[in-house]
N, C-alpha and C positions, 0 to 999 in steps of 0.2 A: 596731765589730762590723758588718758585713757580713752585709744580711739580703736573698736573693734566691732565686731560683728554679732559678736558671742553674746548677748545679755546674759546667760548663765556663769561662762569664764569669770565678765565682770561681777556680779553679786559676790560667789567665790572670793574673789581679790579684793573685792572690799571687805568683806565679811574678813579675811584673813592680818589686813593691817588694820582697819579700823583708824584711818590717820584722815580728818578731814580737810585734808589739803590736797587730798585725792578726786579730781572728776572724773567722772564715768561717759562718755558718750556711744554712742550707737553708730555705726554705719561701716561704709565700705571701701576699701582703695581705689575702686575701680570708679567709685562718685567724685566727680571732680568738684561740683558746686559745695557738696555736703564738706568733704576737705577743708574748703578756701573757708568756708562757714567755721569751721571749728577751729583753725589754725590762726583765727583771728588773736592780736595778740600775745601768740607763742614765739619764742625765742630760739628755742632747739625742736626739732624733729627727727627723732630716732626710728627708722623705717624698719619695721622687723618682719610684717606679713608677707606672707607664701604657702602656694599650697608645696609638700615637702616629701608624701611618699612617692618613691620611686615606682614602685609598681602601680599605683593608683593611677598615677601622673601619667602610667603609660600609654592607657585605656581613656582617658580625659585630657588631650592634649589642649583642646578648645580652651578650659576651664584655669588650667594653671597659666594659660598663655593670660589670659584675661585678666590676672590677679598679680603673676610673678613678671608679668613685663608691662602690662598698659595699667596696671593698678601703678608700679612704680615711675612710670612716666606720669599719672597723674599726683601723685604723691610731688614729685619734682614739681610742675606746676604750679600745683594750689599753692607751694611753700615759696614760692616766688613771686604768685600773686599776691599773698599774704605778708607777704616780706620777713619771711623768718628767716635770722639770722646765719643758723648753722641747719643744714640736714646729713644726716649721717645714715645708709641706706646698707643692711646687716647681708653678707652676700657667702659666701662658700667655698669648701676647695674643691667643691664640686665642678664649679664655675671654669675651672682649670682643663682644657681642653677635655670638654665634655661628653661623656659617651651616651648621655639621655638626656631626654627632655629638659627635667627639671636643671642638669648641671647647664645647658644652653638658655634655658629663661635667666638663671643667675648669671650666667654672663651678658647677657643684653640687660638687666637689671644694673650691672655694671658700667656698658656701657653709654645708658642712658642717665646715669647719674654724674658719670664723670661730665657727660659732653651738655647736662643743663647747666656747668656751668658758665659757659660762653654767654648763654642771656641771664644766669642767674648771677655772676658777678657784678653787670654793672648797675641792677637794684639793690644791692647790700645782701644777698645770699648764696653760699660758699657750701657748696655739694660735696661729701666722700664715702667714701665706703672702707669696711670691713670687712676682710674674708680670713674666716677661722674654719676649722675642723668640729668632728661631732663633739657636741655637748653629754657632759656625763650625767643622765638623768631625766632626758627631756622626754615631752612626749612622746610614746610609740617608741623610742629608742632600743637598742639591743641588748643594753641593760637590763630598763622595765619588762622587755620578753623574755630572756633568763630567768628572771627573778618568778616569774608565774609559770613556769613552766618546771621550772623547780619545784615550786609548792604545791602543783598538782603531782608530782612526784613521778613523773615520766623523765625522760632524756632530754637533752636541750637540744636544738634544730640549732646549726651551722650550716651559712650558705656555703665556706669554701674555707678552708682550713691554712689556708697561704694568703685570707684578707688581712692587709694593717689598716688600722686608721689613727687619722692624727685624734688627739682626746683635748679635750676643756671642759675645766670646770664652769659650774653656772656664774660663779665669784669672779673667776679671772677674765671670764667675757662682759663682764658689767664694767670691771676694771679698764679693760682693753676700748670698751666705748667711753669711757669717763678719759684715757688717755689720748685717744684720737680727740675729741671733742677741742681738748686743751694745745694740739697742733697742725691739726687739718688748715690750708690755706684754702683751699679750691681744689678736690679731680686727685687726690690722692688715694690710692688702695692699701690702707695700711694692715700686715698679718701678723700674730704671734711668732714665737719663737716652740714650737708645740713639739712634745715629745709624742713616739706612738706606740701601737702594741698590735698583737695579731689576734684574732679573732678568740683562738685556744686558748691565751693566755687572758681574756675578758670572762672567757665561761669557768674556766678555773677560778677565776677570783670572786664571781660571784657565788659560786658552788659548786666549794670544792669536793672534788670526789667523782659528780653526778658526770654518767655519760652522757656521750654528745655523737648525734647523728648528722648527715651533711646531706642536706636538699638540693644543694645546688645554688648559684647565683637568681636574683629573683631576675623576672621579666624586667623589661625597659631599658637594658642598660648599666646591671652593675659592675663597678671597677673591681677590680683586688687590689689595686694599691691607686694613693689618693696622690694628687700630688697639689702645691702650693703656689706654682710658679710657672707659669709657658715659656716655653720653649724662647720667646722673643721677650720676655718682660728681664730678664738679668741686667740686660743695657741700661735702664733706668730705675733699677731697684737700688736703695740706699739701706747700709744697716745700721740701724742706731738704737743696738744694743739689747735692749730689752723685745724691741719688734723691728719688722722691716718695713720698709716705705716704698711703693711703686709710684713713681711719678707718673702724673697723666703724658701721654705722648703730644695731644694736641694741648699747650698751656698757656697761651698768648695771652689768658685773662690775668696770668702771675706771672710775669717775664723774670724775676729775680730767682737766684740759684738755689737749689732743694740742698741742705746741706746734711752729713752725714757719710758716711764710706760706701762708695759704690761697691756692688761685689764683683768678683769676679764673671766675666763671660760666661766661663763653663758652670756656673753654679747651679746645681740644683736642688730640689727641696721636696723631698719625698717620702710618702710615711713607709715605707721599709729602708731607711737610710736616716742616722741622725740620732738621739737618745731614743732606745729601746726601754718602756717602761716595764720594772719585774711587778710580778704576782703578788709583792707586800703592796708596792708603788701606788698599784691599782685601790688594791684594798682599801688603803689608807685616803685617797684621793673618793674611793665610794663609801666613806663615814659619813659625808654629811651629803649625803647623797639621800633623802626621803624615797 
């Protein structure tokens, strides 16, 4: 079930798989009744709505507060009213000691999902989250602005020449939520293992050759380097190999032990530190990138 805002998005997505085991619904996160109505019957709730640019978001703090933290407390909710099984709520490294708005909605996003589960455990629904780095390809993304800005055959605009970010693909974060799904207990923050790259080395790969002019960091708030992990979360992060696991700090609704290798204290996890992807890596990772 397909629960969104957009009636255009949806047509689109239907119109694109054509699989009738697809439903389409209408509404909004921030509707609590419309939620409980539609979640009727659901099993899983994969939480992915927010509003997401940074500068937009800077100029509209009212609107993304409304959507990316009281939409996700309602989403928490309806899915405990409705008694869905699992919710799985999609969060950021943004989220990671936050320099703008939006990376602070995604932390309270955070922490509103982990701490529904205290009354969401003892009706049969078990809350977590995922927090990844940019997706390669999404909407508005730096990619997609490369790529037009190319073909209009001018220069490409660079906020800051010394930004890294962590990258994923569309594939690997579908996989990443099909992997959570399969171990989340309740209140856990599970994150990839994500390699990154610098800003120069993204505009080269999508076009090569063309120059590149520097604007400047936009309004609101942006970082030049991303990071994964705060300062305090190393104490209860577990690594099991393919991703890492932050246990919830308050977890009295699971008293049994998180298993997996704690890391070390001084650990950290920062996209200018860690596998550097080169200018093929890229390439090859933006093939099946539309």
């Amino acid at each position: 079930l397909i629960y969104s805002r957009d009636e255009w998005k949806q047509s689109v997505m239907a119109d694109t798989f054509g699989d009738a085991r697809l439903r389409f619904v209408l509404g909004d996160v921030r509707d609590r009744d419309r939620l409980t109505y539609c979640m009727g019957g659901v099993n899983v709730v994969i939480h992915a709505a927010a509003l997401k640019r940074v500068d937009a978001i800077a100029y509209n703090p009212t609107e993304v507060l409304l959507t990316n933290v009281m939409g996700t407390h309602q989403v928490c909710m309806a899915s405990i009213a409705a008694r869905v099984g699992q919710v799985l709520t999609i969060s950021s490294d943004k989220a990671v000691h936050p320099s703008n708005m939006y990376g602070c909605t995604k932390q309270m996003a955070e922490h509103i999902t982990v701490g529904a589960n205290v009354g969401g455990v003892p009706r049969g629904t078990r809350l977590a989250c995922v927090r990844y780095g940019n997706v390669l390809g999404s909407r508005g993304s730096v990619i997609q602005r490369f790529r037009e800005q190319a073909a209009r055959g001018g220069s490409l605009e660079l906020t800051d020449p010394m930004v890294t970010r962590f990258w994923i693909t569309l594939s690997q974060a579908c996989q990443l939520i099909m992997a959570a799904l399969k171990v989340m207990r309740g209140g856990e923050i599970i994150l990839p293992k994500l390699p990154y790259a610098t800003l120069p080395a993204m505009a080269e790969a999508v076009a090569p050759g063309v120059p590149w002019t520097v604007t400047g960091l936009r309004p609101g708030g942006e970082k030049i380097h991303e990071r994964m992990l705060s300062d305090e979360e190393p104490s209860r992060t577990f690594d099991h190999g393919e991703y890492y696991l932050i246990a919830p700090s308050p977890h009295y609704w699971t008293a049994d032990k998180w298993t997996g290798s704690l890391v070390p204290s001084t650990f950290t996890y920062q996209s200018n530190s860690g596998y550097e992807l080169s200018i093929q890596e890229i390439r090859t990772m933006l093939a099946g990138v539309p």
